[in-house]
C-alpha positions in Angstrom: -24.5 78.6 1.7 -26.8 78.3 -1.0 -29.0 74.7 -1.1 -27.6 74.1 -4.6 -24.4 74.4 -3.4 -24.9 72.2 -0.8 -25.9 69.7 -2.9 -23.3 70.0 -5.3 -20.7 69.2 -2.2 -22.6 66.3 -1.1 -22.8 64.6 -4.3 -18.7 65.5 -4.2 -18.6 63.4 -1.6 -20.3 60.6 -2.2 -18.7 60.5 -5.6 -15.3 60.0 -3.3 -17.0 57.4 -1.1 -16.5 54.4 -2.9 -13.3 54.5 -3.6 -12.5 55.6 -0.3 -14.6 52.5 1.6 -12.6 50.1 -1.0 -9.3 51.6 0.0 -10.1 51.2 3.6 -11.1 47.7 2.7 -7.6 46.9 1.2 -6.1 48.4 4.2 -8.0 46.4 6.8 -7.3 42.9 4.6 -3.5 44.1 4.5 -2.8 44.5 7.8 -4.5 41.3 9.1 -2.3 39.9 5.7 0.4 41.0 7.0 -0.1 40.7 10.8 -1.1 36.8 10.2 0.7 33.9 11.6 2.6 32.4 8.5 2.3 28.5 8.6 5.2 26.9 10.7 6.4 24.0 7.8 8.6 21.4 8.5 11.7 22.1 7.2 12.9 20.9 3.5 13.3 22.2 0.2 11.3 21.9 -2.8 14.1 20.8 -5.4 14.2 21.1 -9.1 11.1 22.8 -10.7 8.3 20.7 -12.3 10.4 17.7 -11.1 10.8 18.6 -7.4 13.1 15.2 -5.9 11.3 12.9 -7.5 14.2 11.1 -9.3 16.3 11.2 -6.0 13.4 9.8 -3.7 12.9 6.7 -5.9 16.8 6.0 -6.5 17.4 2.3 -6.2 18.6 0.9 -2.8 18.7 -2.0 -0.7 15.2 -3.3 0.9 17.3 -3.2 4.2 17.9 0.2 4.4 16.4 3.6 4.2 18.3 4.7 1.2 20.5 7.6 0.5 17.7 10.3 0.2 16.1 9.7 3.4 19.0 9.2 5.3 20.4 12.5 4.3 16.9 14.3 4.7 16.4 13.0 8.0 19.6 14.3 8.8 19.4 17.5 7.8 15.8 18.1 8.2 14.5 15.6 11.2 12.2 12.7 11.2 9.2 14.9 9.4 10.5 17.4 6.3 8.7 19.0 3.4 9.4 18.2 -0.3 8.0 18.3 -4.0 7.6 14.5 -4.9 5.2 13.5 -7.9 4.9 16.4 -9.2 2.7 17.9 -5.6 3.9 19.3 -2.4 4.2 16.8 0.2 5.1 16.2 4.1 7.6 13.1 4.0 7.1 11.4 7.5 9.6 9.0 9.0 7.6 10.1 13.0 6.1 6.3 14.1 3.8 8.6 15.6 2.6 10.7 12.9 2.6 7.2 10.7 0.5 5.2 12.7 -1.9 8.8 13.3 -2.0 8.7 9.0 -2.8 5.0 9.2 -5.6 5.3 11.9 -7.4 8.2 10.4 -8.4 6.6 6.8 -11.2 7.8 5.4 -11.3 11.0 8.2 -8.2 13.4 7.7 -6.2 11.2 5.2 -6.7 9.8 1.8 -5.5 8.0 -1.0 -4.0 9.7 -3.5 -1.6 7.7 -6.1 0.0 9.3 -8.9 -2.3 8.9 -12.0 -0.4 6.8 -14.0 -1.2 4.0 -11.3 -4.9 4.8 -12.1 -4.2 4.3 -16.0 -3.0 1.1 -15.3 -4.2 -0.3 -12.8 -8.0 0.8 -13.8 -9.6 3.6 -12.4 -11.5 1.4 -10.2 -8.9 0.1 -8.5 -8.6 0.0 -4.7 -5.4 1.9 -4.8 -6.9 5.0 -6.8 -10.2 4.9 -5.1 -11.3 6.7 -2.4 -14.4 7.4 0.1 -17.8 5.4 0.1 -16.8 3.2 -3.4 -13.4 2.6 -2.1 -15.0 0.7 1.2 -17.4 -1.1 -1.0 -14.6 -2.4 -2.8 -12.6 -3.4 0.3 -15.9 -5.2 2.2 -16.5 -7.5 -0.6 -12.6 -8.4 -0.9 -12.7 -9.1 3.4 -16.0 -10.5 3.7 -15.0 -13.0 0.8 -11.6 -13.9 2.6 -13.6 -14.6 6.0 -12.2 -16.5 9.0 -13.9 -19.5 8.0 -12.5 -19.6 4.5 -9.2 -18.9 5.5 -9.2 -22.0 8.1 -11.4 -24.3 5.5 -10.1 -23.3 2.3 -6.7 -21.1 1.7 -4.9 -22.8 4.4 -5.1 -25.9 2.5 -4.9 -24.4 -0.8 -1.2 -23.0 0.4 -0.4 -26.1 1.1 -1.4 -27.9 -1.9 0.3 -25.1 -3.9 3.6 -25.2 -1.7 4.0 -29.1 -2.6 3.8 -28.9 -6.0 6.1 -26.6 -6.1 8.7 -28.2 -4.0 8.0 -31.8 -5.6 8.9 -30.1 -9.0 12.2 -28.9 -7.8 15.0 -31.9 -9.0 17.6 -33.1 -6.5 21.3 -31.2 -6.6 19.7 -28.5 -8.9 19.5 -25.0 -8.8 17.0 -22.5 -8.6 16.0 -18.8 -8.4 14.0 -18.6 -4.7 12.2 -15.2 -6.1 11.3 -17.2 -8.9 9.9 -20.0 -7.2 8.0 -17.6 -5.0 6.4 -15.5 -8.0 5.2 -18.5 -9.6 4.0 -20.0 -6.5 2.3 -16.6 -5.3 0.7 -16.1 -8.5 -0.6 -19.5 -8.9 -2.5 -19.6 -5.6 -3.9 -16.2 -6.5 -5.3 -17.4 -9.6 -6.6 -20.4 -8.5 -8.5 -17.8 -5.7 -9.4 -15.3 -8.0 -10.9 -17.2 -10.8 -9.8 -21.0 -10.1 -7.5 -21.6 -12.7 -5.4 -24.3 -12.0 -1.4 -24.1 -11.9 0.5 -25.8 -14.9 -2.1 -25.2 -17.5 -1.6 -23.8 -20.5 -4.0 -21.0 -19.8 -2.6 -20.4 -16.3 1.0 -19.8 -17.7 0.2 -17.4 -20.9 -1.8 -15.5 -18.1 1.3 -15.4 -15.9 3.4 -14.4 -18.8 1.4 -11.3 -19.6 1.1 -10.6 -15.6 4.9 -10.7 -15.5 5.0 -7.8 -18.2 2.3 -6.1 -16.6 4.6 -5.8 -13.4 7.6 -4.4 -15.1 5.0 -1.3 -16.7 3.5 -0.8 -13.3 7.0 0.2 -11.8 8.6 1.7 -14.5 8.4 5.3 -15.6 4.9 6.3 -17.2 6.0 6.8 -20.9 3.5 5.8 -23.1 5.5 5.1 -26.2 5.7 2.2 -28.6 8.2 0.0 -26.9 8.4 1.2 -23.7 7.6 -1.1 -20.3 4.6 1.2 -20.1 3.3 0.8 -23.2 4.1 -2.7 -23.1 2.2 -3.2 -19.8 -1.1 -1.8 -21.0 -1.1 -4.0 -24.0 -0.7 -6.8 -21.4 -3.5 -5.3 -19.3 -5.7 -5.6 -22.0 -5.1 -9.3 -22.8 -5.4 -10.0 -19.0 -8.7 -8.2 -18.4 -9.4 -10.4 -21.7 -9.0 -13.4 -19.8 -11.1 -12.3 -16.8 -14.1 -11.3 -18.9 -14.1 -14.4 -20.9 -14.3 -16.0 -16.9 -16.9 -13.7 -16.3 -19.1 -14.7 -19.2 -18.3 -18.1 -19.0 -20.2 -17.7 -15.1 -22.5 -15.7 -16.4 -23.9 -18.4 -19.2 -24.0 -20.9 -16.0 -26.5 -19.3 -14.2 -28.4 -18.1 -16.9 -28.5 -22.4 -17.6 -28.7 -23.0 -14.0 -25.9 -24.9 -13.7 -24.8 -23.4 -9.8 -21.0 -23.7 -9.0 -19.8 -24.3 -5.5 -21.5 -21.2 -3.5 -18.8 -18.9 -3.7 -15.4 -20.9 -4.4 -13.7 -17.7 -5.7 -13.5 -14.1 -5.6 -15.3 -13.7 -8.9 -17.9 -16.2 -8.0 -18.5 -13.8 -5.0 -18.4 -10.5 -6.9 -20.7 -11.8 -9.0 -23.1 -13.2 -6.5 -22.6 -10.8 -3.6 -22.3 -7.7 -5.0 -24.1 -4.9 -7.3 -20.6 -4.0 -9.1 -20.6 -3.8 -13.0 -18.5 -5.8 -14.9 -15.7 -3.1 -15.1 -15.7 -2.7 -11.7 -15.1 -6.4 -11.2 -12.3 -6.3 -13.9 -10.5 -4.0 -12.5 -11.0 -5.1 -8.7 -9.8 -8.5 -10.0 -7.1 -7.4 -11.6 -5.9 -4.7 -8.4 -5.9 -7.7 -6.3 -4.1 -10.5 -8.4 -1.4 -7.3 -8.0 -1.6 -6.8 -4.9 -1.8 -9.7 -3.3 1.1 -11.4 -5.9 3.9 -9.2 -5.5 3.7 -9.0 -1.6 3.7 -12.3 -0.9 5.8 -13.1 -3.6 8.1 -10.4 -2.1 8.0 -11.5 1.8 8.8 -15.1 0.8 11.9 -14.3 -1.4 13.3 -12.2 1.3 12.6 -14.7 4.0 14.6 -17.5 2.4 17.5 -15.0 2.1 17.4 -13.7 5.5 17.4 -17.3 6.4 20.3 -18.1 4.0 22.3 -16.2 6.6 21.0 -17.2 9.8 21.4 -21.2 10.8 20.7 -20.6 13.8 17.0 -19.3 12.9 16.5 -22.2 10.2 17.3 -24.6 13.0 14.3 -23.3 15.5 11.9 -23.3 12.8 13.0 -27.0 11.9 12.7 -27.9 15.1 9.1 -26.5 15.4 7.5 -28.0 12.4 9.1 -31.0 13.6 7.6 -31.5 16.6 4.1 -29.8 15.3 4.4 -32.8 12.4 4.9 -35.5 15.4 2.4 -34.8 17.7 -0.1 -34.9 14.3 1.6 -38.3 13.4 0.4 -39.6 17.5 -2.8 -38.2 16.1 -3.0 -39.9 13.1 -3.8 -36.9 11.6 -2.7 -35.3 8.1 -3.0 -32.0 6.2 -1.9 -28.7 8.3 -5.2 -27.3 9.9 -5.8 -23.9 11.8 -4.4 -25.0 15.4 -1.1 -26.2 13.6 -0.9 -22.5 12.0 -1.6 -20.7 15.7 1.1 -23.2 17.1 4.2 -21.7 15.0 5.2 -19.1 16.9 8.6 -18.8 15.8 7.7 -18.9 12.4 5.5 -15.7 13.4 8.8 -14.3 14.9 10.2 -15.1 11.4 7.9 -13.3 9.0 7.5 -10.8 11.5 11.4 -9.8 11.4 11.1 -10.3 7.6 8.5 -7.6 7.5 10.7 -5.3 9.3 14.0 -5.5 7.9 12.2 -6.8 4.2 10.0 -4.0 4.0 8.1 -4.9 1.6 5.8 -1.9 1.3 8.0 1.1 2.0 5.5 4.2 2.0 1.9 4.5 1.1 0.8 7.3 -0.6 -1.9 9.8 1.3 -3.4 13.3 0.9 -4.4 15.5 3.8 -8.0 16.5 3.7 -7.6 19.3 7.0 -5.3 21.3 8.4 -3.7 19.5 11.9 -0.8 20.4 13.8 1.9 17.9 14.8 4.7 18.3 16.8 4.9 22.0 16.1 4.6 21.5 12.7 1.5 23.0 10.6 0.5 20.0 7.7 -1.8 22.1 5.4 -5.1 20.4 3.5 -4.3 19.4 0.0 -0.8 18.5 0.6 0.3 15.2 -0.1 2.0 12.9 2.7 4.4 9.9 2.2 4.0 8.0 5.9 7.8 6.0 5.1 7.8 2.7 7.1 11.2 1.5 6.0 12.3 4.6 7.9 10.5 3.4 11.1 11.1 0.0 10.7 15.2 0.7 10.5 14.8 3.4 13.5 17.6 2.6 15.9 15.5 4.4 19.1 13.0 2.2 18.3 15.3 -1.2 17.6 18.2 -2.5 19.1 20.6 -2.9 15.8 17.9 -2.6 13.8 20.0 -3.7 9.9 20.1 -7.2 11.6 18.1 -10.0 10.7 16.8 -11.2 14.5 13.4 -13.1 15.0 13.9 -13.4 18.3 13.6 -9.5 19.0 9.7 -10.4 18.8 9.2 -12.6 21.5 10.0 -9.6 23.7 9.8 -6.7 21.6 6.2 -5.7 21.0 6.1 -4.2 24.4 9.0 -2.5 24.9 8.3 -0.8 21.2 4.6 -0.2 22.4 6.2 2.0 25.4 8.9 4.3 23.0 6.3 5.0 20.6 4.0 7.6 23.2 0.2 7.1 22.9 0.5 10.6 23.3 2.7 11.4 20.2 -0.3 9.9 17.9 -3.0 12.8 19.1 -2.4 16.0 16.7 -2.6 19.1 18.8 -5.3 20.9 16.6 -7.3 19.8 13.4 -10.0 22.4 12.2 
């Protein structure tokens, strides 16, 4: 064989070469494609497109039960299923296990991850929206500011002065709306914490007005049309930032005068003084708080007075304990409920603790999974979004003894006995990489 003819066949074949060492490539990735272990899911179904089971998921139902959806998930699927919900994939937990695992690993394998339109309203600096480094910030300056000490020397006190006027405004054989009573009550002794603005002033109620349609906007459907709650509640956003920023300045004109308030009397004072946030940042942390703080409480103490309504037996005990706790101050000759009175009302600690429970007063958080982990058999890929459901746990009848009734006294001997179903063991995942 000639050398130009050798050549000529060489250059043949590395002419074929490529395409050759990219079909061998495509073969290798194929089989180890198709040879791969396929993610073990919980089981579920992704509903409608583009709206997944949204609609279903958030169908009105009593706070003292689980609701239609779930209980028919749960059902079908078991205590952990998959779904589309807000428009994302997501792992719908009703496991206490898997819950408290979510609520233990904050900031490490979970994070939060509301639907945007809470960001539009809310502000995007909200506590709800935020997440990582800026997101702790945020939460240190709201603990450090409610300390120990100014819980025992200030709130406590502050509830109580708020609590009287509101029962010595009530008028003998009269009728009133409990939730009512406790929204106005809640959102007066946030105000006066917040930015001190006193109850019953003129300013107080036009900002409680505007709070009230801000809170119909927040849980209604995020249409932002002319007339709609939506719509309606960012106007009202607006004019309550509005408010807090005229606060802010007014603050901000007494220092520059020198004219020092009482070292950190509210929250603003204390963002302003304590902190390095901007003003929008202390708008909208402001304004995340009086919502947050308002409509649980609020919430709680509404569903407490009807739980009560139906249990004599419970209103009796509590009587009886803030009887005797009121006599043994009288032999004191003291006045005013202080922190040793609070620590003495156990029952009533029974009482908001079964009010909690059956109430549930936040039913799910929302959470995203930042790494893949294993649970239970179950593969819970990164990016997905999780809903840890307490209501579910809360109204689990393995974990309570007739769990739909209202009984305080399950928590003198319950914690224990709960502490023991719920495994230590079913909170560790099995693999996170």
């Amino acid at each position: 064989m000639s050398y130009s003819s050798l050549m000529s066949i060489i250059e043949e074949l590395l002419l074929l070469l490529p395409p050759a060492l990219v079909a061998l490539f495509l073969y290798i990735n194929l089989i180890k494609w198709i040879n791969r272990k396929k993610p073990n899911l919980p089981p579920g179904g992704l509903g409608w497109p583009f709206l997944g089971e949204t609609f279903s998921y958030l169908k009105p139902h009593p706070a003292t039960s689980m609701g239609q959806f779930m209980e028919q998930h749960i059902s079908r699927y078991g205590k952990i299923y998959r779904s589309s919900l807000f428009g994302e994939p997501t792992i719908v937990s009703a496991d206490a296990g898997l819950n408290r695992f979510i609520l233990q690993n904050e900031g490490r394998y979970f994070e939060c991850s509301y639907p945007r339109s809470i960001g539009g309203i809310l502000g995007k600096w909200s506590m709800l929206v935020l997440v990582g480094e800026m997101h702790r910030e945020m939460r240190m300056i709201s603990l450090n500011f409610m300390s120990n000490v100014r819980l025992r020397s200030y709130l406590l006190p502050e509830v109580e002065r708020h609590a009287w006027l509101v029962l010595r405004s009530w008028k003998e054989h009269s009728a009133f709306s409990a939730q009512e009573e406790a929204k106005k009550f809640t959102f007066n002794l946030m105000a006066k914490n917040i930015m001190s603005m006193n109850p019953g002033e003129p300013e107080t109620e036009k900002l409680r007005r505007e709070y009230i349609t801000f809170m119909k906007g927040v849980v209604s459907a995020p249409l932002n049309f002319p007339g709609t709650p939506y719509w309606k509640a960012l106007k009202s956003r607006s004019t309550i930032l509005k408010v807090i920023e005229l606060k802010m300045n007014e603050r901000f004109q007494e220092m520059n005068k020198g004219q020092e308030r009482v070292e950190e009397d509210d929250l603003l004072g204390w963002a302003l003084k304590q902190s390095s946030l901007s003003k929008e940042q202390i708008l909208d942390l402001l304004l995340s708080l009086l919502f947050a703080g308002h409509e649980t409480s609020s919430m709680a103490l509404a569903l407490a007075i009807f739980f009560l309504e139906g249990c004599p037996k419970a209103v009796q005990e509590l009587r009886e304990e803030h009887l005797e706790i009121a006599c043994r101050k009288k032999l004191k000759g003291e006045s005013g409920l202080n922190w040793e009175d609070y620590k003495q009302m156990e029952f009533t600690q029974c009482v908001i603790d079964e009010t909690l429970r059956l109430g549930n007063v936040v039913r799910f958080v929302h959470r995203k999974v930042l790494h893949d982990f294993r649970y239970k058999g179950y593969d819970i890929p990164r990016g997905w979004k999780i809903l840890p459901v307490f209501a579910a746990v809360h109204l689990d009848s393995s974990l309570y003894d007739d769990p739909h009734q209202f009984n305080p006294w399950r928590w003198q001997i319950c914690l224990q006995e709960i502490c023991s179903k719920v495994s230590v063991a079913s909170f560790n995942y099995e693999s996170c990489c």
